[in-house]
N, C-alpha and C positions, 0 to 999 in steps of 0.2 A: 265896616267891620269885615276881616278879612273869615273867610272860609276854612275849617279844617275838615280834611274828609276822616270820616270814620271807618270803622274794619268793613263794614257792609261796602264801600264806596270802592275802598283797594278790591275786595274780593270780585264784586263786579268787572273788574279789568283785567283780573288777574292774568288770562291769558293774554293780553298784550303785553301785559307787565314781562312775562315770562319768555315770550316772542322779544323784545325790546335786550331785555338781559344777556338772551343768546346771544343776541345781533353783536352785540358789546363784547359781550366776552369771545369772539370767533375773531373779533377785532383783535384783540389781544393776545389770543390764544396763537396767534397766526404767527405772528414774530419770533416764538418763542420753541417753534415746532424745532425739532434737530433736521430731520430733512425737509426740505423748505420743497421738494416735487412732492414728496408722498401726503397728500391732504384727504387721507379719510378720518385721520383724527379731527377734523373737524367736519364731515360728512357725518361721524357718530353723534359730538356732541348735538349739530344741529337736528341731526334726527331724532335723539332725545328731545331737544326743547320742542319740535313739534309735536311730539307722543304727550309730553307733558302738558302742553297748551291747550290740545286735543282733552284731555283727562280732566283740565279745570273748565272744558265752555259745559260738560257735561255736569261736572261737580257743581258750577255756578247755577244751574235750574235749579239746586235746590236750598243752596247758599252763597249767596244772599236771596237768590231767587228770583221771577222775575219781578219786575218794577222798573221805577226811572231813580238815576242814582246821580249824584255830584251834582245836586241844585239842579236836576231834571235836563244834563246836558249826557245823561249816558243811559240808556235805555235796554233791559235786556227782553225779550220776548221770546216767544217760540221760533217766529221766525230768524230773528238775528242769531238763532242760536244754531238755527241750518244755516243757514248762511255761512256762520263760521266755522263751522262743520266742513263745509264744502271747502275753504280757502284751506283749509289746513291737509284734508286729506289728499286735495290738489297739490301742497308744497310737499306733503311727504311723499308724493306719487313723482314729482319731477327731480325730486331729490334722488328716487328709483333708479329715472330713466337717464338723466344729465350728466353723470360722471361721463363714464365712457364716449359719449359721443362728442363732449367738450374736449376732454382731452385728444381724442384724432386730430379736432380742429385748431388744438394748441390753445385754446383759450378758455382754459379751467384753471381758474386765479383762485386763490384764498378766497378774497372778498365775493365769491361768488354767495356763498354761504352765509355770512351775514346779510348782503343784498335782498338774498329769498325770505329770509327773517324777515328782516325789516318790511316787506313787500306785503307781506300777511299781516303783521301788524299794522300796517296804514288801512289795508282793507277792510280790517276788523273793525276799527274806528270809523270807518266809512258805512258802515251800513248798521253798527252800535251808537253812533250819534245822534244825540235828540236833541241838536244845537248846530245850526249852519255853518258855526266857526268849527267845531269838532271835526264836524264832515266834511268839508273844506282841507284843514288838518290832513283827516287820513286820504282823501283823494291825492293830495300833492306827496304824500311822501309815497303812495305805492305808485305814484305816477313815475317820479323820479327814479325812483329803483329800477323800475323798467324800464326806462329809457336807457338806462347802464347797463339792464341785464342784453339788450336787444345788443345795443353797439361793444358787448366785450370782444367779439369778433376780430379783432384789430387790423389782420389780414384779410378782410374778406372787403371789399366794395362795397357788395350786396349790403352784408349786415350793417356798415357805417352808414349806409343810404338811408336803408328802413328806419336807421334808428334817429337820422334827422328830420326825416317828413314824421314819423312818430312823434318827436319834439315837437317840430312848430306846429303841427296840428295840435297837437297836446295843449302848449301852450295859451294857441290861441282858444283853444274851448274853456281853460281855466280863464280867460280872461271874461267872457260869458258868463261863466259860473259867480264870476267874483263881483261884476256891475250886476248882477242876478240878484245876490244877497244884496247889497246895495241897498240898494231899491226895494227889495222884503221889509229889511229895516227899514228906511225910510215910510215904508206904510202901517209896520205895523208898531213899530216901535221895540221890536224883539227881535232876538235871532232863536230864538227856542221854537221847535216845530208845531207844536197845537197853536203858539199866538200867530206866526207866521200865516200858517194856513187859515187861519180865521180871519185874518185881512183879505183874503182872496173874495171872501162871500159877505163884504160890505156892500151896505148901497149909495150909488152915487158917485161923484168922483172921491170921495175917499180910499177905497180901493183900486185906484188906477196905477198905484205905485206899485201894488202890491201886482199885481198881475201882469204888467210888464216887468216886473220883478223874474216872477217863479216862469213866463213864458222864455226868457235869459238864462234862466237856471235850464231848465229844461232843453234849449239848446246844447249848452255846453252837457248835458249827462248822454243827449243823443249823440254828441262825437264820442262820448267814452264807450258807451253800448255800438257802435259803428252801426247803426242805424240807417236809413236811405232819408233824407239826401248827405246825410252827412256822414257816409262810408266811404270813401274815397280810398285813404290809406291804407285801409284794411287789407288788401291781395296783396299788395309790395312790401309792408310791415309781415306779412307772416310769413312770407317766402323768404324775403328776407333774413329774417331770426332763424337764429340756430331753433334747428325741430323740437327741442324741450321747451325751450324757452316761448316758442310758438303755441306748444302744448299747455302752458303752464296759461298763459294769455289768453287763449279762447276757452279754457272751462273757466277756473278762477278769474281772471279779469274780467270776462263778460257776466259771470256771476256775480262779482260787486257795483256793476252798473246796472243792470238789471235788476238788482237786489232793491239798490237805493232807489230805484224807479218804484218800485211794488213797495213801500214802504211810504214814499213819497203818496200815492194813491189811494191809499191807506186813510189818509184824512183828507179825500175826498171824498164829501158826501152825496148819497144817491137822492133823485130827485134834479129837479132843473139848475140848482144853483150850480151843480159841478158836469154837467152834460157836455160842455163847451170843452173841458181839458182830458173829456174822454174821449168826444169825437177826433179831437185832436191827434192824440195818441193811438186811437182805431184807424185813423186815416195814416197814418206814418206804418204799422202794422200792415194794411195792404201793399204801401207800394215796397216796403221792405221783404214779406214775401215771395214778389211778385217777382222783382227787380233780381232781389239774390239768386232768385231760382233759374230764369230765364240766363244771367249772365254765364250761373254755372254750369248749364249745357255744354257752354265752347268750352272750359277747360280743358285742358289735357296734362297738369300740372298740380300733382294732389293737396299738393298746399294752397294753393291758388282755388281748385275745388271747395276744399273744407272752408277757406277765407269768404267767400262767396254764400255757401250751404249756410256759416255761422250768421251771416245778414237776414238769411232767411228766416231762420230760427230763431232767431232774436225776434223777428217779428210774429213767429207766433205767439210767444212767450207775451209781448205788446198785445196784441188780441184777447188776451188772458187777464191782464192788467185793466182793461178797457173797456171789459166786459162784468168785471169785479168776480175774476173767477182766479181771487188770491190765491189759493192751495192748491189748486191744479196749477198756475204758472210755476211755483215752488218747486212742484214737483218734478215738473218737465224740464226745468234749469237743473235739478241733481242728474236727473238721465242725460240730458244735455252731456254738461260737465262731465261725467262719467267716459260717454261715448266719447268726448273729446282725447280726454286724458288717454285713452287706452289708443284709439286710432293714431294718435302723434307716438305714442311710444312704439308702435309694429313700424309707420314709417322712420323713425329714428333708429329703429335695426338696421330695414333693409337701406338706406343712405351708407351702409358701412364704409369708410372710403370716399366720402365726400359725391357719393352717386344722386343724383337727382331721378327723384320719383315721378314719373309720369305712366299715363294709363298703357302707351304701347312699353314702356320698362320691364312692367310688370306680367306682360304676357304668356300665360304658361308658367304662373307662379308654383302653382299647386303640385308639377314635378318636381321642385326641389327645395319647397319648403313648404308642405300642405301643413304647416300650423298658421305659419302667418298667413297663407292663403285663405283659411280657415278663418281663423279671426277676423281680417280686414275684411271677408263677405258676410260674417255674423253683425259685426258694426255696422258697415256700412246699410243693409237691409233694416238695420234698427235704426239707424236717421232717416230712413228713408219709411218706416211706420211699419214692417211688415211683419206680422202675427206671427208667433204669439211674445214676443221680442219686446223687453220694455219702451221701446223707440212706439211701437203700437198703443202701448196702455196708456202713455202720456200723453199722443195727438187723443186717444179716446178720448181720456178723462176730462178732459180741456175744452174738447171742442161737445161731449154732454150736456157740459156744464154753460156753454153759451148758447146750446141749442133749447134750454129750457126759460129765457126770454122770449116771447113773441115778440121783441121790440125788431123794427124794422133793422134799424142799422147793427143791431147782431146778428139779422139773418146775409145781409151784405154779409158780414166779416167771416162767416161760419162757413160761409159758399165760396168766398175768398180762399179759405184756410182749405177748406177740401180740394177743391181744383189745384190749390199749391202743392199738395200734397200728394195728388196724384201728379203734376209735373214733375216731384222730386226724385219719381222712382225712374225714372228714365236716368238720370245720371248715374244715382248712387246703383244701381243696375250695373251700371259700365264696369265695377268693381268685379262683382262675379264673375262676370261675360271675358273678361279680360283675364280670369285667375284660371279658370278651370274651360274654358267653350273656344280659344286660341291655337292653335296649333305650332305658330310658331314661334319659338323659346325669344323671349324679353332680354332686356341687360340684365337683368336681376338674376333671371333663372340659369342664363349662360355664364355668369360671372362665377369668381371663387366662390366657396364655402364661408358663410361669416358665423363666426363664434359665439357662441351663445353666453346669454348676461340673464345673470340672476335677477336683479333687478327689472328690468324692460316685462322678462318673462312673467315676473312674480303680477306686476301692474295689470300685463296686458290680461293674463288667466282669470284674474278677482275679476276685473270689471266685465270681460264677458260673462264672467259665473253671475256675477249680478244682472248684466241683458237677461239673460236665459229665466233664470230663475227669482229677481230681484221683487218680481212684482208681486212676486204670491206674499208677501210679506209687509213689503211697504207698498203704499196706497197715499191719496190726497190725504186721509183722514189720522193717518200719523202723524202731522205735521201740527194740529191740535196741541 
C-alpha cells in the first residue's frame, strides 16, 4: 500500500521544498532575463528563497514541530534545526561575497545561483535524514553541486584541478559510504537509523555486518569532514577554488559532515557496548589536530593555512563527539562556520585582481587598510582561542565539558586538545605580527586601492560583531 504524506510531512521539508523550487525557477528565470550579463535578478530572487527557507526551518520548530516525519525517514530536532541554520546563513553570506569576485574571474554563470540552492538543499537532507537512502540522497546532490561550483573556473588550471581530485576523491568515498549501507542493511534488515544502529550492539556474529557496515560508512563521512588520514585534498581543493566558493566549503560543507557525524553518535550508547566507535573517533581526533596543526606552521599561503587549521578544527569538534560532549561540538562548529565565512570574505577582497594571499603579501597591511587588517587579526586570534573572542569560549566550553570525565582516555584527548591549542597560536599569531609589527609594505599594501563592496563588508562586520560580542548571548545551552 502506497504512502501519501500529509501537511505535517510537506511542512517538515518545507525548506527544502523552497530551496529546490528556487533552484528550478533560477533555471528558468535565467533564459528569460533581457540582459543575459546583468544576473542580479537572479542574485535577488535566490536571496529571497534563502531568507525564505531561513524563516520556514524556524517556522518548522513549531509546525509541524519536532518529531520523525515521512514513515520516520525525516527527522527534525533541535539540532538539525542549527544545522540548517548554519547552511543557509552560509549560502546567503557567500551569495554576499561571490558576485564581485566571480565576475573579475569571468566565471559568474547563471547557473551559479541555482547550484548554491540546490547545494543547501542536498545538505539539509543530509543531516534531516532519519534513513540512509535519504542521507545518501542529500550527500550526492550537495556533493555534485560542488564539484561544479569548485570547476566553473574554466580559465583557471588551478580550479579545473581541484575540482577533479575533489571528484575522484569524492567519488571514491561515496563508494565507501554506499557498500557501508550495504552492509547496514544486510545486518539489520533496515535503512532507518535507530534499527541500523541497533544492529551494531548485537551479539555474536550477527552484528558483523553491521559494524563492518557503519566502520565503511564512517570512512567515506571521514573523507567528507577531511579528516586525518583521509585529508589529503583538502590544501589543493581550497586553493584551488575561487575564495567564495572555498569560503562556502569550509563552514557549510564541513558543517554537514561533521553534522552527520554528531548525529550519527547520537545513537551511540554510553557504557561498553559503544566504547570501541568512540575510541575510534577520539583517536582520529588526535592525529587530526596534531597533524593539521603542525603542517600548518609551514604555510605561507592563507588558503592553504586555513585548509590545514580547518583539519585541525575538525578534530576538535571529533574530541567533542567522542567524549559525548554534543552541544559544546554544535556549538564550536557555529563559531567555526562563522570565523570561516567571514575570514574567506576579507581574503576575497584583498585577491582584488586575481592577487594571491600569502603572509609576506600582507605585510604592513594595517597602513592601508586597517579594517581588514583589523578584522583578519580579530578572526584569526579567535581560531586561535584568544580571550575574550568567541574562538575562546568554544575551546572552553568543549574542552570543560570533557574535562569533567575522570575517564582516562578523555584526559589523553583533553591534553591533546590543549597542547593543540596552544600550537595553534603560533601560526594564526603570524597574522597580526605580519598586519601591524612589518615594516616593510607587502603586495597588498603597495598595490592599488581596491573598491569597496557592500556585500563582503556587510559579512565580514556581522560575523566579527558576533566574535566580540556573540557569546554573551548564545551559549551550549541554547542549543536545547
Amino acid at each position: 500500500m502506497s504512502y501519501i504524506p500529509n501537511s505535517n510531512d510537506l511542512f517538515a521539508i518545507l525548506p527544502m521544498l523552497i530551496l529546490s523550487l528556487t533552484g528550478i525557477l533560477l533555471l528558468v528565470v535565467q533564459f528569460i532575463l533581457p540582459n543575459k550579463e546583468d544576473t542580479s535578478p537572479l542574485w535577488l530572487i535566490c536571496f529571497l528563497g534563502f531568507g525564505s527557507a531561513l524563516f520556514s526551518v524556524w517556522y518548522g520548530t513549531t509546525s509541524p514541530g519536532y518529531g520523525k516525519y515521512f514513515l520516520s525517514q525525516i527527522s527534525i530536532s533541535p539540532m538539525s534545526v542549527w544545522l540548517n541554520a548554519i547552511y543557509l546563513l552560509c549560502g546567503m553570506g557567500t551569495l554576499a561575497i561571490a558576485p564581485r569576485s566571480l565576475s573579475i574571474q569571468k566565471s559568474l554563470f547563471p547557473e551559479f545561483y541555482s547550484l548554491l540552492a540546490f547545494c543547501v538543499t542536498g545538505m539539509m537532507f543530509l543531516t534531516s535524514g532519519y534513513d540512509l537512502i535519504v542521507i545518501f540522497v542529500g550527500l550526492e546532490i550537495f556533493s555534485l553541486c560542488l564539484y561544479i561550483l569548485i570547476g566553473m573556473t574554466r580559465n583557471s588550471i588551478f580550479s579545473l584541478e581541484s575540482a577533479m581530485k575533489y571528484f575522484l576523491l569524492g567519488a571514491f568515498s561515496s563508494g565507501f559510504m554506499l557498500l557501508g549501507i550495504a552492509f547496514l542493511y544486510g545486518g539489520s534488515g533496515s535503512t532507518n537509523l535507530d534499527s541500523v544502529m541497533r544492529g551494531l550492539f548485537l551479539q555474536g556474529y550477527e552484528s558483523n555486518y553491521s559494524k563492518l557496515g557503519f566502520g565503511l560508512f564512517l570512512i567515506g563521512l571521514f573523507f567528507k569532514a577531511a579528516l586525518v588520514p583521509f585529508h589529503s585534498w583538502t590544501p589543493d581543493v581550497y586553493e584551488g577554488a575561487q575564495t567564495p566558493i572555498t569560503g562556502f566549503m569550509a563552514s557549510a560543507g564541513k558543517a554537514s559532515a561533521m553534522g552527520l557525524l554528531m548525529i550519527l553518535f547520537q545513537h551511540i550508547p554510553a557504557g561498553s557496548m559503544g566504547e570501541t566507535w568512540k575510541y575510534l573517533v577520539g583517536g582520529i581526533s588526535l592525529l587530526s589536530m596534531t597533524w593539521g596543526n603542525i603542517i600548518a606552521l609551514r604555510q605561507e599561503n592563507l588558503k592553504r593555512m586555513l585548509a590545514y587549521s580547518s583539519i585541525s578544527h575538525a578534530g576538535y569538534i571529533c574530541a567533542g563527539i567522542a567524549c559525548g560532549a554534543s552541544l559544546e561540538a554544535l556549538y564550536y562548529l557555529v563559531i567555526y562556520a562563522t570565523m570561516n565565512i567571514a575570514s574567506f570574505a576579507i581574503i576575497t577582497h584583498l585577491e582584488h585582481n586575481n592577487r594571491i594571499i600569502t603572509l609576506s603579501s600582507i605585510s604592513h597591511l594595517s597602513s592601508k587598510f586597517p579594517l581588514s587588517a583589523l578584522g583578519l587579526s580579530i578572526l584569526f586570534l579567535s581560531f586561535a582561542g584568544f580571550p575574550p573572542l568567541a574562538g575562546f569560549w568554544a575551546k572552553l566550553f568543549l574542552l570543560q565539558k570533557i574535562a569533567e570525565s575522570d575517564l582516562f582516555f578523555h584526559r589523553i584527548i583533553l591534553f591533546g586538545a590543549v597542547a593543540n591549542s596552544a600550537l595553534g597560536f603560533y601560526y594564526y599569531m603570524k597574522i597580526t605580527i605580519q598586519s601591524y609589527m612589518k615594516v616593510e609594505l607587502g603586495e597588498v599594501a603597495e598595490g592599488s586601492d581596491i573598491p569597496s563592496n557592500f556585500g563582503i563588508s556587510s559579512v565580514a562586520f556581522l560575523s566579527i560583531l558576533f566574535m566580540v560580542f556573540g557569546w554573551i548571548v548564545i551559549q551550549p545551552n541554547a542549543f536545547l
